[in-house]
C-alpha angles and dihedrals in degrees: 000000000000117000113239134179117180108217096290101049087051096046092047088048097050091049094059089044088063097046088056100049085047082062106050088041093053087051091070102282105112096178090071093071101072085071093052097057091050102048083046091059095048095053097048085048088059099042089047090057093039082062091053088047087061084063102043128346096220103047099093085082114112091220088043091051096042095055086053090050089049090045083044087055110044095039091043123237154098120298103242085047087051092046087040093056094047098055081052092067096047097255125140128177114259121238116259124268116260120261145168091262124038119275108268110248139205130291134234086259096057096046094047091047088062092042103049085062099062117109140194110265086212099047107009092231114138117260091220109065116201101259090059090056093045090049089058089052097049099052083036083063103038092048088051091059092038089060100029109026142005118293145205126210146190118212101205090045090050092051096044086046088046089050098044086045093046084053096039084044093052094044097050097046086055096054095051094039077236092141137320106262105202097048096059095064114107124239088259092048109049099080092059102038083052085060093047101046092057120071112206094038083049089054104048088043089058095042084057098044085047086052093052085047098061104037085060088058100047088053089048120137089346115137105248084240092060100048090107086063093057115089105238123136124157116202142183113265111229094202098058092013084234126142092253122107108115135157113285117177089212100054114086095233089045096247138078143187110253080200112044108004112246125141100196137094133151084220095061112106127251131192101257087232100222089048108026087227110140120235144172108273092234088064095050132089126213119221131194108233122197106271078057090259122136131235136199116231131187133220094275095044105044097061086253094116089042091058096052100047089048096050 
């Protein structure tokens, strides 16, 4: 019996297919990736053209698109206004001709181009922001040199791209009635594609993976009995209370949020500048010295221990 899936089971079972490779992927094995994007891809592509199929059935045909884009043309205007005035006046595309190979049908970029038109009825803003669109492009691009060519990727970039899609994705198959998202996850899924599809939880997810990241590199290679020697130090970020403040070379205290951002913390550690001893900043002191600068101190070299010995 052959195995067969219409345009919405293949578009539900390669998404799975990419939530499960983004897990195996997120657990350490990067490799796995590369078939999430392009699952990913191939389910944004159906659902793309699921979404043409809600204007006309039939337009998902390359011949039937491209008459549109000529009308379009030669009118002018815009695509959607061209398709709008035919099916006032009762006309539909007519299903290919049969041959011995499968109608060729439309690309991301057609689709998209009809898509990124649609507007709210209410408030007349586009449905398709911008990101969502860039996102497209980006894992559109990606999956062409995957499957062409030799390709480069960042982890972290293919996971956030991956979130924001899963909640675009969401979003747009509610507006146009195309699935329900979220109950055609399977039972293996669903966790994960709960963290995804929301934002905040994503976010923070991916702050404390990039923390274990990069706590792996900085051991690297390092003999068990000289990690002391290697500079690692998680603290808690005072901005988003999240265990997230690591040391970052770029940042100008030597540490930074993989969360929010900041680079600050009153815990961080600073050279006591008479002794050169490191110290939390909240145990320091800061003095004026004559050219107006100011030093830290510690507890020895500010006076503070002398006083309370004395007292």
């Amino acid at each position: 019996m052959a195995y067969q899936l219409n345009i919405k089971e293949n578009a539900i079972d390669s998404f799975n297919e990419a939530l499960e490779k983004y897990h195996i992927g997120a657990s350490g094995n990067v490799r796995a990736y590369k078939f999430a994007i392009l699952h990913m891809a191939h389910f944004l592509e159906l659902v793309l053209k699921m979404y043409v199929q809600t204007l006309d059935l039939n337009l998902i045909y390359w011949t039937n698109f491209n008459q549109l884009q000529k009308e379009a043309e030669r009118v002018p205007l815009d695509l959607l206004k061209c398709l709008l005035n035919k099916q006032e006046a009762n006309y539909s595309f007519p299903l290919p001709q049969a041959t011995q190979r499968p109608p060729r049908t439309i690309t991301v970029d057609n689709a998209l181009a009809l898509a990124k038109l649609e507007r709210c009825g209410v408030t007349g803003e586009l449905f398709l922001d911008q990101e969502f669109i860039d996102d497209i492009n980006w894992l559109k691009g990606i999956r062409n040199n995957i499957e062409h060519y030799q390709f480069e990727l960042n982890p972290k970039d293919v996971r956030l791209c991956i979130g924001r899609i899963v909640r675009c994705a969401q979003e747009f198959c509610d507006i146009f009635s195309l699935l329900e998202l979220a109950e055609t996850i399977s039972k293996e899924n669903l966790e994960l594609y709960r963290l995804l599809a929301d934002e905040y939880e994503h976010r923070l997810h991916e702050a404390k993976l990039e923390v274990k990241e990069k706590e792996y590199l900085a051991f690297k290679g390092i003999r068990y009995k000289y990690y002391n020697f290697v500079d690692w130090r998680v603290y808690e970020c005072p901005e988003c209370n999240e265990e997230t403040l690591i040391p970052e070379e770029e940042s100008i205290t030597g540490y930074r949020c993989t969360h929010c951002g900041n680079e600050e913390s009153e815990d961080l550690d600073v050279d006591c500048d008479c002794c050169g001893a490191p110290a939390p900043q909240c145990e320091m002191e800061q003095f004026e010295v004559e050219d107006g600068s100011l030093e830290w101190r510690c507890y020895y070299c500010s006076g503070a221990y002398a006083a309370d010995r004395d007292s």
